[in-house]
N, CA, C and O atoms as CSV, one atom per row, in Angstrom:
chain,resi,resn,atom,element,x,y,z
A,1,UNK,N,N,89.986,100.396,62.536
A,1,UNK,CA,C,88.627,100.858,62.709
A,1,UNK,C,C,87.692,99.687,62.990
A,1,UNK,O,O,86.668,99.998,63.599
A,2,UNK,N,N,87.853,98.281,62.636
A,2,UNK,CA,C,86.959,97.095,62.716
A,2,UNK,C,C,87.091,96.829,63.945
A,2,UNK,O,O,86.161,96.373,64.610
A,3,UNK,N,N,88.213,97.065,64.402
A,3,UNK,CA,C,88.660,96.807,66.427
A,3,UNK,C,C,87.576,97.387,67.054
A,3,UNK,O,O,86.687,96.851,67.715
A,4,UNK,N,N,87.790,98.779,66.711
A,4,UNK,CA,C,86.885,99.707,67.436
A,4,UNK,C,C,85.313,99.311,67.467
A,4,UNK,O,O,84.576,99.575,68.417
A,5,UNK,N,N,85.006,98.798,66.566
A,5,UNK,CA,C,83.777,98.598,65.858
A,5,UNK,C,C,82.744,97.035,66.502
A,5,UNK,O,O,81.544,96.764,66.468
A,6,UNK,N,N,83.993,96.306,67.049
A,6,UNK,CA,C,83.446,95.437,68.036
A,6,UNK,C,C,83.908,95.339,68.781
A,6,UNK,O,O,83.721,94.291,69.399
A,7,UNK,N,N,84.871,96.330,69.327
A,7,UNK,CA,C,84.709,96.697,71.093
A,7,UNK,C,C,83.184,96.994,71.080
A,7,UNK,O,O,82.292,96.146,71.124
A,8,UNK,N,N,83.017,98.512,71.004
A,8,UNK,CA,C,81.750,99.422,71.160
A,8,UNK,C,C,80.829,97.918,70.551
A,8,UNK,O,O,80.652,97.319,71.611
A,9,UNK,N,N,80.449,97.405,69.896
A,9,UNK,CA,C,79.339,96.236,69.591
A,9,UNK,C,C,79.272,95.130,70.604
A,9,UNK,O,O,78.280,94.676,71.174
A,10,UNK,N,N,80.538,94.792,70.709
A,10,UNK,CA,C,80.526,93.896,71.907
A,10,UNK,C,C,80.251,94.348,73.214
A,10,UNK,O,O,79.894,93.540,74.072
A,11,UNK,N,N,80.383,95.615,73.476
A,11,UNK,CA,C,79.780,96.950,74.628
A,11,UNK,C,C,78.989,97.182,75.178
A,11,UNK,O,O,78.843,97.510,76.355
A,12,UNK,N,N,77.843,96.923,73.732
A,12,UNK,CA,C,76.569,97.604,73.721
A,12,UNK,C,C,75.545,95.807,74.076
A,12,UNK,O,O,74.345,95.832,74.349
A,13,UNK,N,N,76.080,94.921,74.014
A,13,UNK,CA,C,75.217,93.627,74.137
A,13,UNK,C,C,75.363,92.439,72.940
A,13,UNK,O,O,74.675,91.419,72.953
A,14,UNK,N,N,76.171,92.681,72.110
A,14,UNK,CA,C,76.407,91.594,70.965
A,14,UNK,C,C,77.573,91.126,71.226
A,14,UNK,O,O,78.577,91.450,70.592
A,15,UNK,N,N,77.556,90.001,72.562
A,15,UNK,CA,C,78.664,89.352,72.755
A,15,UNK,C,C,78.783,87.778,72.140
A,15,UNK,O,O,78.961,86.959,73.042
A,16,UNK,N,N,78.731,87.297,71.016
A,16,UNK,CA,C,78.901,86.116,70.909
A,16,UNK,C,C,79.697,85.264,69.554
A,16,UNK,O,O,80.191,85.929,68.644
A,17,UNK,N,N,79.728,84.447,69.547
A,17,UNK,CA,C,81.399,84.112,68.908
A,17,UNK,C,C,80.745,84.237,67.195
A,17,UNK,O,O,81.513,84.088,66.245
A,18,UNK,N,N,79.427,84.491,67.014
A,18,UNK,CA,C,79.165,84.859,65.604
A,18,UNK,C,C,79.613,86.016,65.103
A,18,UNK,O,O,80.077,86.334,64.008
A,19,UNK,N,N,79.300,86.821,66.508
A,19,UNK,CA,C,79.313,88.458,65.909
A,19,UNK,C,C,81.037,88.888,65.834
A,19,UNK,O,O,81.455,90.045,65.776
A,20,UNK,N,N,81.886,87.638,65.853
A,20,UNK,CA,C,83.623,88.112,66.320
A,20,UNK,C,C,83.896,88.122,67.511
A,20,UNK,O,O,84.477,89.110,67.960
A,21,UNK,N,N,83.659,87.361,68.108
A,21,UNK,CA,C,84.333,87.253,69.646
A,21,UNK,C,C,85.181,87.153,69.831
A,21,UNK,O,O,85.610,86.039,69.529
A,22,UNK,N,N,86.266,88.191,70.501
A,22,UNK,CA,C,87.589,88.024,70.666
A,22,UNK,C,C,88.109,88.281,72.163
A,22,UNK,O,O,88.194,89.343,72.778
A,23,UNK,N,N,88.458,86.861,72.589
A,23,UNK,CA,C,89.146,87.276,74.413
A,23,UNK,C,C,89.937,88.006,74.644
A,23,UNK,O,O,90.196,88.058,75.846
A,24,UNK,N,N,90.534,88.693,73.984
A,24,UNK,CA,C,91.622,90.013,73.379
A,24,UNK,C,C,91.525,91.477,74.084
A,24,UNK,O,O,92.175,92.278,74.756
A,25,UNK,N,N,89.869,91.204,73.270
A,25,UNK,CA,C,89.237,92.110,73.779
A,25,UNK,C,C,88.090,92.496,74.867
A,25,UNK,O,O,87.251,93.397,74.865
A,26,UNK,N,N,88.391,91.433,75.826
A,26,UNK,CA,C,87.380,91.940,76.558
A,26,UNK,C,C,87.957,92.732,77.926
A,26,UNK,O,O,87.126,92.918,78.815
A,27,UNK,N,N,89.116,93.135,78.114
A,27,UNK,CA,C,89.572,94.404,78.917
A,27,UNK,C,C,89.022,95.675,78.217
A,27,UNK,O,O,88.161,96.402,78.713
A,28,UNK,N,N,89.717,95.896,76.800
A,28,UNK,CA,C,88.051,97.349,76.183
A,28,UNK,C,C,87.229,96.850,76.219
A,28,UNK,O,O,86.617,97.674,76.899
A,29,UNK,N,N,86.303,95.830,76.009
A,29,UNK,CA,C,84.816,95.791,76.483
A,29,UNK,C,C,84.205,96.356,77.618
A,29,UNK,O,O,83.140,96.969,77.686
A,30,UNK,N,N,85.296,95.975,78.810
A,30,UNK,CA,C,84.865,96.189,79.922
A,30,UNK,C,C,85.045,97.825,79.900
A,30,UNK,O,O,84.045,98.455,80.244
A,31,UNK,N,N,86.216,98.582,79.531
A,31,UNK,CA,C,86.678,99.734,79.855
A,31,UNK,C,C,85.247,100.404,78.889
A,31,UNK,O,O,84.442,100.936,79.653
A,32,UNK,N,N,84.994,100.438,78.008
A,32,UNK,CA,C,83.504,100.845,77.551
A,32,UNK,C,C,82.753,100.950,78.385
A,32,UNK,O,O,82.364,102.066,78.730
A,33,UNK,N,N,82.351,99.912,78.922
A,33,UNK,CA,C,81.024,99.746,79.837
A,33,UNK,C,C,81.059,100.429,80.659
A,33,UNK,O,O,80.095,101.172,80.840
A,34,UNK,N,N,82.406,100.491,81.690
A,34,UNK,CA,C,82.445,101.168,82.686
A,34,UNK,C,C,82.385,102.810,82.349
A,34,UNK,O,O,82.042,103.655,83.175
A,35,UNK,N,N,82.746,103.062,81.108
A,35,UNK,CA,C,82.557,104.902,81.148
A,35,UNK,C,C,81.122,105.199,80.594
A,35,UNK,O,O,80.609,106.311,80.464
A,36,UNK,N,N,80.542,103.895,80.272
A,36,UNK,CA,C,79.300,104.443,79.741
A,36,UNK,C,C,78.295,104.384,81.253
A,36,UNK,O,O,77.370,105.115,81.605
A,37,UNK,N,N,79.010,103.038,82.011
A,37,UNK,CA,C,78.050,103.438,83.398
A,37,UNK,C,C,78.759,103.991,84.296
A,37,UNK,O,O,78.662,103.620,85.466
A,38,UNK,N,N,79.612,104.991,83.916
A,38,UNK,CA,C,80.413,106.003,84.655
A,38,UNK,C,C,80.007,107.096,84.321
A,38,UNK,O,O,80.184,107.895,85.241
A,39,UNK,N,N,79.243,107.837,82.895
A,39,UNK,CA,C,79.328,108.990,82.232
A,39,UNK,C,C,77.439,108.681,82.877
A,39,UNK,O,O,76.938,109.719,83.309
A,40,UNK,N,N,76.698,107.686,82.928
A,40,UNK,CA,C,75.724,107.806,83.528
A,40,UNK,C,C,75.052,108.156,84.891
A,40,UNK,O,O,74.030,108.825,85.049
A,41,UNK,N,N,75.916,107.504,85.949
A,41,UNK,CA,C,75.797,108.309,87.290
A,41,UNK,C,C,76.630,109.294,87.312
A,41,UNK,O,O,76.686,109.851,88.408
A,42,UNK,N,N,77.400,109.780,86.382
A,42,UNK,CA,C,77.888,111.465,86.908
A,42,UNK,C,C,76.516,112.286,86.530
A,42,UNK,O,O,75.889,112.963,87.344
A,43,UNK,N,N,76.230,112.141,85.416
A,43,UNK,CA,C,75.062,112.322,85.125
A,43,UNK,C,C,74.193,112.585,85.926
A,43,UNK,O,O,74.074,113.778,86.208
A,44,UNK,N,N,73.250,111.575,86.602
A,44,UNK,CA,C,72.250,111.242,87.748
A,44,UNK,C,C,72.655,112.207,89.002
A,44,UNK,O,O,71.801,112.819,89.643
A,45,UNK,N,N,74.034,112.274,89.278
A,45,UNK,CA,C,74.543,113.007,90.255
A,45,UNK,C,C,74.407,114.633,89.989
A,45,UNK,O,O,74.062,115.370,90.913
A,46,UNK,N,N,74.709,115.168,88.622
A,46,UNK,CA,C,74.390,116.293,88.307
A,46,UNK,C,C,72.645,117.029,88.536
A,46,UNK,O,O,72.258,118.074,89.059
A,47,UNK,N,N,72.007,116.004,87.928
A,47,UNK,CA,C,70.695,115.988,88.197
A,47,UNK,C,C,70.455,116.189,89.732
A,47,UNK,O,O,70.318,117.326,90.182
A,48,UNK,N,N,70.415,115.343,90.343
A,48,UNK,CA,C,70.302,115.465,92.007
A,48,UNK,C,C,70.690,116.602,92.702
A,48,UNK,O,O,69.995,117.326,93.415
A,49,UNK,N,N,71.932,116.692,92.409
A,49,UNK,CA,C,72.150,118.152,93.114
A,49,UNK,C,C,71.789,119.573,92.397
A,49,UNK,O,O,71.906,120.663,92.957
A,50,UNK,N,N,71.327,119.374,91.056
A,50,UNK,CA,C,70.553,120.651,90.797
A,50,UNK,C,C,68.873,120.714,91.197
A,50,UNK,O,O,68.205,121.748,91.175
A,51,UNK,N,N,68.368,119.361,91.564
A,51,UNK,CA,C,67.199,119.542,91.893
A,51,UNK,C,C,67.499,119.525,93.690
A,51,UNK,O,O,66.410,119.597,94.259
A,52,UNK,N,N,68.275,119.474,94.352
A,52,UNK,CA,C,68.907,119.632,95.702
A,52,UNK,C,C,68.715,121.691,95.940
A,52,UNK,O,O,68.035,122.519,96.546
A,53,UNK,N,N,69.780,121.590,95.036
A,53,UNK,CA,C,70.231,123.431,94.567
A,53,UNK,C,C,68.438,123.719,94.638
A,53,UNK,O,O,67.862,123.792,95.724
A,54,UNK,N,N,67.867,123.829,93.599
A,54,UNK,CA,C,66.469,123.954,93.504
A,54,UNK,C,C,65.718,124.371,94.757
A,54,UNK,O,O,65.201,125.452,95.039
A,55,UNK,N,N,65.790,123.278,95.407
A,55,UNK,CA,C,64.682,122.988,96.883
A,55,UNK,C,C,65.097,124.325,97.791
A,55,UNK,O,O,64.378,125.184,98.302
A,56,UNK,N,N,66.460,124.166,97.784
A,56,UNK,CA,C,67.419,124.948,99.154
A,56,UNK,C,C,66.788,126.527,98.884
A,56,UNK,O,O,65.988,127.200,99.534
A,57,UNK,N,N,67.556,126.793,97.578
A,57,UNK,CA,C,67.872,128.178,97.550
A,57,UNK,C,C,66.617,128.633,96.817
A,57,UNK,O,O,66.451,129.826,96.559
């Protein structure tokens, strides 16, 4: 559970060798980031095409 706990910390912007920095882990660091700015433009994309949908119909 402490793994998990500074992936997601190290994720979110607390990357530095105080907070537990581990080069171990920075393939899940990255894999975090990317679904959090992956789960965000699906997002944005949902939005768009319902305000698209909107205009049309």
């Amino acid at each position: 559970m402490r793994t998990y706990y500074k992936v997601i910390k190290h994720a979110l912007g607390s990357f530095n060798t105080e907070d537990g920095y581990e080069k171990e882990l920075e393939n899940k660091i990255a894999a975090v980031r990317i679904f959090l700015v992956g789960s965000n433009l699906l997002c944005v994309w949902v939005i768009i095409a319902n305000v698209i949908r909107g205009w049309v119909f």
